[in-house]
N, C-alpha and C positions, 0 to 999 in steps of 0.2 A: 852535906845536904844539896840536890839538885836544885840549882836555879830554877825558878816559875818562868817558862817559858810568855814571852807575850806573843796575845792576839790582836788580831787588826780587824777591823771595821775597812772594806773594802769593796770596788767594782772590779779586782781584776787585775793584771797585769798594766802598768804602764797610767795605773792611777793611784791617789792616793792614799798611804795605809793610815788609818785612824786607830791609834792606838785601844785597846782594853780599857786602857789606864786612864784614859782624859775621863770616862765619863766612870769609875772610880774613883777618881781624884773629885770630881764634882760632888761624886755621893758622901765621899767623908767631909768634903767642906760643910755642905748640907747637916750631915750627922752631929759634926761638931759645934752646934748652935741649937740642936736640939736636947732635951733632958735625955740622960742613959733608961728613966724609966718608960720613955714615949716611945712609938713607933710608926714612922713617916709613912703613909699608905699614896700610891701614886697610882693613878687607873691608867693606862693608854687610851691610845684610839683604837677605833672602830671600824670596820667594813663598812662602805656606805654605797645603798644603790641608788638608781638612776630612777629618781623616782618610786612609778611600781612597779618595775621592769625586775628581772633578775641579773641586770648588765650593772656592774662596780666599777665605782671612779678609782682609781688609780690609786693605791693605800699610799697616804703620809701619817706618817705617825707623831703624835701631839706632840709637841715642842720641851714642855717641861720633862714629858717622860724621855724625850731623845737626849736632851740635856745629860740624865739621870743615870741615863743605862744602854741607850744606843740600840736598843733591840726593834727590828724589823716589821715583825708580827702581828698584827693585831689582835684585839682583845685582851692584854695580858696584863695583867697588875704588879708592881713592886712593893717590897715591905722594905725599910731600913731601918736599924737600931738606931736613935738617938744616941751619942756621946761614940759608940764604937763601930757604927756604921756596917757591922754584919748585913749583908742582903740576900732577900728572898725573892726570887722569881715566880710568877704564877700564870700558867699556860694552859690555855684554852685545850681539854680532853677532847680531843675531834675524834671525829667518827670514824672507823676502817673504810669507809668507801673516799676520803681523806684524798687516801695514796691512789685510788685509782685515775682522780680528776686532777688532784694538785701534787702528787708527789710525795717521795716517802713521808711516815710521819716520824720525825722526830723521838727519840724518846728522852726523860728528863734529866739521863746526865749527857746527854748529846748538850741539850741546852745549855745546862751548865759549863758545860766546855765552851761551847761556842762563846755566852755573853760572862764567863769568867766570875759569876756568882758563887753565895758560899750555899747557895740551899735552892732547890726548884722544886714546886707541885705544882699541882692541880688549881685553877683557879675554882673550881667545884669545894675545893677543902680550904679555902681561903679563912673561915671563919674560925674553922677547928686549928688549924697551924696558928694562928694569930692568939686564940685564946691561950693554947699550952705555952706561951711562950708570956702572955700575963701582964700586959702592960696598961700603965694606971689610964692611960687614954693616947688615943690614935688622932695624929696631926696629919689632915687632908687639904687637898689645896683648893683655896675656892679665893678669888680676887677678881677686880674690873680690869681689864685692859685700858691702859691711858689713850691710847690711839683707837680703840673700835671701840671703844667706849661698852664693850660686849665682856660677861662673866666666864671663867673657864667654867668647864663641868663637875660639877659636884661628884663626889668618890659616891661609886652605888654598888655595893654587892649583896650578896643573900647571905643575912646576919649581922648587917653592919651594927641594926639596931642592939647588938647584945657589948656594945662597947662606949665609952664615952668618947664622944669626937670632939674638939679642938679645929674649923676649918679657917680659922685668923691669922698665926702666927708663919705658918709655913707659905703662905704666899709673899712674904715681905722678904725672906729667907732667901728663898730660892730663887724670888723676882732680882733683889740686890746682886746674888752673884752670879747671876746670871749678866747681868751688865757690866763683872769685870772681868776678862777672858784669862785665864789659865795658860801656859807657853804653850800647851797641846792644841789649844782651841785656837790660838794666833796661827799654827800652823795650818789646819783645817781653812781658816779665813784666809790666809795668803793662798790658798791653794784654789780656793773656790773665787776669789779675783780674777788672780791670774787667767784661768779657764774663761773667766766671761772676756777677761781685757782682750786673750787672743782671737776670742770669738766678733768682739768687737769690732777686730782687726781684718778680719774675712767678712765681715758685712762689707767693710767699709771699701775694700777690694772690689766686692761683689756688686758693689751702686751701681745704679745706671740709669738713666731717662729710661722712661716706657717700661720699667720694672716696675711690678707692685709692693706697698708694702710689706704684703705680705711672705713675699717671695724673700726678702731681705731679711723680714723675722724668719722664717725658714733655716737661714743660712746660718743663724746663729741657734736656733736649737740643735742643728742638726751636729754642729762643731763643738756645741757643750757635754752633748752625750757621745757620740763617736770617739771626742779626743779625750775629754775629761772623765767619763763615767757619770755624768751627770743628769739621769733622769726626768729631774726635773727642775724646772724656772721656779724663783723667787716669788714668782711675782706674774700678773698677767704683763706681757712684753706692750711696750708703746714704743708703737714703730709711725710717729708723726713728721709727715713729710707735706712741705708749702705750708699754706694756712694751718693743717693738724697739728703743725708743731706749736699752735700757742695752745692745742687743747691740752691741758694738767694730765690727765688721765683716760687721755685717747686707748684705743685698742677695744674696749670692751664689748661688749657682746654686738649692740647697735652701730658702732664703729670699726669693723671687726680687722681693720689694718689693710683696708682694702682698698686706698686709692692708688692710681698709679701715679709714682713721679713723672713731675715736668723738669726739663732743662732748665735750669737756672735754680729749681729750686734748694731749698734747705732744708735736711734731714734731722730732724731730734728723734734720737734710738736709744731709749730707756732701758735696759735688760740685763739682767742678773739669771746665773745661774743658781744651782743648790745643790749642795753635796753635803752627805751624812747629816743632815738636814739643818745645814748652817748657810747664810744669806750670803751672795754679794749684790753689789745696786749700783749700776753704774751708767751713766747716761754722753754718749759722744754728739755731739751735733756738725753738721759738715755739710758741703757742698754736694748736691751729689753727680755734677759735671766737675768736679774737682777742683774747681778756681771759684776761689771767693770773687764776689763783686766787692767795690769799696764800701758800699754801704751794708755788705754783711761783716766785712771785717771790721768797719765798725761797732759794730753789736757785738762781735763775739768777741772782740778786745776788752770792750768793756766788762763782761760775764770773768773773762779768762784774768783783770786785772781784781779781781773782785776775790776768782776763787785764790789767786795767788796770796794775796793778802792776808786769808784764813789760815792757810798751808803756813805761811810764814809766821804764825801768830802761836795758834790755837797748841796747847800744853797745860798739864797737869796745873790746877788753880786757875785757868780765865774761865767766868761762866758764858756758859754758853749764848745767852743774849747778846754778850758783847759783840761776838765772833758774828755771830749774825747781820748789827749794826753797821758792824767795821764793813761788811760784804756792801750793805747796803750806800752806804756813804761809797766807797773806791766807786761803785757803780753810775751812781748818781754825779759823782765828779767827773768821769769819762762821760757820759750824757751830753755834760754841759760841757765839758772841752771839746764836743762834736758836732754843740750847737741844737740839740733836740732839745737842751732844755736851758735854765737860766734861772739866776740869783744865787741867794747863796744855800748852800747844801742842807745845812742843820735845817735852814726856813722850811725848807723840803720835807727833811724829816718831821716836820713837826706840824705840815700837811699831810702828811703821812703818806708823800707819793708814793715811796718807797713801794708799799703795796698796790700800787696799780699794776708800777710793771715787773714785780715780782711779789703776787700774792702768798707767796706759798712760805715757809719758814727755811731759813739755810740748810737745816737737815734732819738727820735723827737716829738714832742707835741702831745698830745693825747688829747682828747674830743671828739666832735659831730663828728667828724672823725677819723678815725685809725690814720694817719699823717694830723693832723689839723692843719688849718688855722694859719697865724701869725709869719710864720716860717724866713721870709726876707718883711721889711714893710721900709717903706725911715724913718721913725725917729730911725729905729734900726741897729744894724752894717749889711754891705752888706755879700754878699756870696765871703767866704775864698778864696785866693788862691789854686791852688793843691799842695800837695794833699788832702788838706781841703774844697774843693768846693762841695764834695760829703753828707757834711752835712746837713739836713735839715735844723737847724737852728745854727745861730753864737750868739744870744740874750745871755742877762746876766739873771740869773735864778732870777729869784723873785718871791714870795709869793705867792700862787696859781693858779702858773704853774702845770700843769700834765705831765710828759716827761717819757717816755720811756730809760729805761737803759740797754744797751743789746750787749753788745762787745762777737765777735766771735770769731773763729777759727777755716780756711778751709782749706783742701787742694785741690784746684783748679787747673787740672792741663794744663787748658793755662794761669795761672799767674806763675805756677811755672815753666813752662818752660822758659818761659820769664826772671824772676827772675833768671834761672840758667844762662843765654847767657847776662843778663846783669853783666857786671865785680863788679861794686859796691855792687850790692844786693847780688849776687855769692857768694862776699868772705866772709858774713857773717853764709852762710847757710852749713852746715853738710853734703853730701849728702847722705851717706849711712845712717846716721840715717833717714833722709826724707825720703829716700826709704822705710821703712817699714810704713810710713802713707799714702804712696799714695793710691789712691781710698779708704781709710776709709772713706770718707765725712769729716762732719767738728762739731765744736760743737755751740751752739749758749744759751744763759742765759741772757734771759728779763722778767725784771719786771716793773710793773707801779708804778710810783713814782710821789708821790707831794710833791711840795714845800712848808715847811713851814717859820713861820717867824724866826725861825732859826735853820735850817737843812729841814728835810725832814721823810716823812711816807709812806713806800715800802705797797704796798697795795695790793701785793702778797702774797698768802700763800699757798705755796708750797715745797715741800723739796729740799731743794740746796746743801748740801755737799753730799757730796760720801758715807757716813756711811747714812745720813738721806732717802736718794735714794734708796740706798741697802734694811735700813729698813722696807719703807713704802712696795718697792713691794715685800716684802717677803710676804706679805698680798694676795698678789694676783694671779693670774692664772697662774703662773710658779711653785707657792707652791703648790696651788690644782690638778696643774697639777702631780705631784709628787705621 
């Protein structure tokens, strides 16, 4: 008998091939949790215009369905058998005028070949395949996101109503494994790292006074899709440079990455690419005349002894709270060995400085989404009290998790004011030392990390201490500037 040759999921030469198999492997994981008499219904996504224009955003195709089956297309739906994971493809019948605008059309065992299914039609005959086929009731995905707190789309075709539907069970299914990665999908993630870490590595070249931010986010699209095959960002890019760096979630539409750097300033550059529609999130912060001042190497020591600490910890069994506390405490002890702050540590915590100068939570699951799925599920612990409620996830780390590690330090200043008019947080703060970092911005160090089965594999690579920073951009446009 001939071997089954495999396919790949690919941009091309000189990028990477995503196997047939990963998202095979996913569907029998899937299939195998569900009853043989059920049949798993998955809708994709959609075309979506620009308003009421006839100009179309850029197709991404839904998360759970790429998980599923990896197909490009939109409009199309999957059927899998419960218990034997048979799948059915079903594709949008387009019109002959198709091939004049967009290119040949397909026919159904072209598709089939391509996404390696056991069966393809008609999304038009979705009702009549699904009936002869007989099953006591159809599992559709409908669940809340823990981070947008926003519902996926309910399955909608024409004839749904002649089946009994089930849309409870298969979102707890498919959320779960989705948040432990498969050896196919760690490859995908190391590879879509990588891509951002080098691109990272050309910003960081490419800095220079009197550049805009934008120009520097520039440089790092341009290197994710050119070199990697990488169409598109994770994530809107936060390219905060001076003060912007303490804004969380600069870039956006009103901030659109636009100011120009100053000399002396500090660059926090948030940006992740995406390929075959899996996350990386990675954030470098740096000089961008290439020499720390002493008081930013004090900040970023502190960040950088923080994230170390995690790195050196975080493995299958610590929950995730810990890992976050630990960040918080190493930071909060550089603080005060710096002299910005004072007393003892815990008192701190229990002021809850901690959140002043890093409001935000140490991290949070990464895959098919920048902050993915799986982050608060009922068989896992609920969301912290505050000031621990701001984490994505409270889960205990286990074995191929993806999680993000990424402890801050801002200087915000409606938390610091606050901070100064509250008594408790007050007495542990310095203020004339704080006064020389106000409006510096803040620093921020993330890298993506998986879990393995005992510790863990930072799947960053990028220069993190102060000497390695220094060194790499003496490479670049501040020395040729010279």
């Amino acid at each position: 008998m001939a071997k089954a040759v495999e396919r790949y999921w690919s941009m091309g030469p000189g990028t990477h091939q995503v196997p047939l198999s990963m998202f095979a492997e996913n569907r029998k994981r899937m299939a195998s949790q569900v009853p043989s008499d059920v049949i798993v219904v998955m809708q994709g996504g959609g075309d979506l215009n620009l308003y009421d224009t006839d100009v179309e955003y850029v197709f991404r195709q839904e998360s759970y369905f790429t998980w599923a089956c990896g197909v490009r297309e939109p409009g199309c739906y999957l059927a899998v058998q419960g218990g034997t994971g048979v799948t059915t493809l079903f594709v949008p019948h387009l019109p002959d005028s198709y091939a004049i605008w967009s290119g040949p059309l397909l026919t159904l065992d072209q598709f089939k070949d391509i996404y390696k299914v056991d069966e393809v039609n008609y999304v038009e005959d979705i009702a009549k395949v699904l009936k002869d086929k007989n099953p006591s009731k159809l599992y559709t995905l409908k669940g809340r996101n823990s981070d947008s707190g926003l519902e996926t789309a309910d399955v909608h075709f024409e004839g749904i109503e002649q089946f009994t539907v089930d849309n409870k069970p298969l979102y707890l299914i498919a959320t779960e494994l989705r948040v432990v990665k498969t050896d196919m999908e760690k490859e995908v993630m190391r590879y879509v790292a990588k891509v951002s870490s080098d691109a990272h590595k050309e910003v960081m070249l490419y800095a220079l006074p009197e550049r805009t931010e934008y120009q520097c986010e520039s440089v790092f699209l341009g290197y994710c899709y050119e070199k990697g095959g990488c169409r598109h960002v994770s994530y809107t890019c936060i390219c905060g440079s001076g003060c912007n760096s303490a804004i969380l979630h600069y870039g956006h539409a009103g901030a659109p990455n636009s100011r120009i750097i100053q000399d002396g300033d500090m660059c926090l550059f948030d940006m992740g690419a995406n390929y075959a529609g899996y996350a990386a999130d990675i954030t470098c912060t740096f000089p961008v005349n290439g020499k720390f001042t002493e008081d930013q190497k004090f900040i970023y020591n502190a960040v950088l002894e923080a994230r170390n600490a995690v790195i050196r910890e975080a493995k299958p069994g610590v929950p995730w709270p810990e890992m976050h506390l630990l960040a918080n405490r190493v930071m909060l002890q550089k603080l005060k060995e710096g002299g910005l702050l004072k007393g003892e540590v815990e008192d701190m915590i229990k002021a809850r400085l901690n959140g002043v100068f890093q409001p935000h939570g140490l991290g949070h699951l990464l895959g098919l989404d920048v902050h993915d799925v799986g982050g608060y599920l009922p068989d896992h612990p609920t969301r912290p009290e505050p000031p621990l409620d701001r984490l994505r996830t409270s889960r205990v780390l286990k074995a191929g998790m993806v999680v993000t590690v990424e402890p801050g330090c801002y200087f915000i200043d409606p938390l610091l004011d606050e901070a100064l008019s509250t008594p408790a947080q007050a007495a542990h703060i310095v203020p004339e030392v704080l006064a020389r970092f106000r409006g510096s911005g803040g620093v921020r160090i993330e890298d993506d990390v998986l879990i393995t089965e005992d510790g863990n594999e930072n799947l960053t690579f990028v220069p993190r201490t102060v000497e390695e920073i220094e060194e790499w951009m003496s490479k670049g446009a501040n020395f040729l500037k010279k």
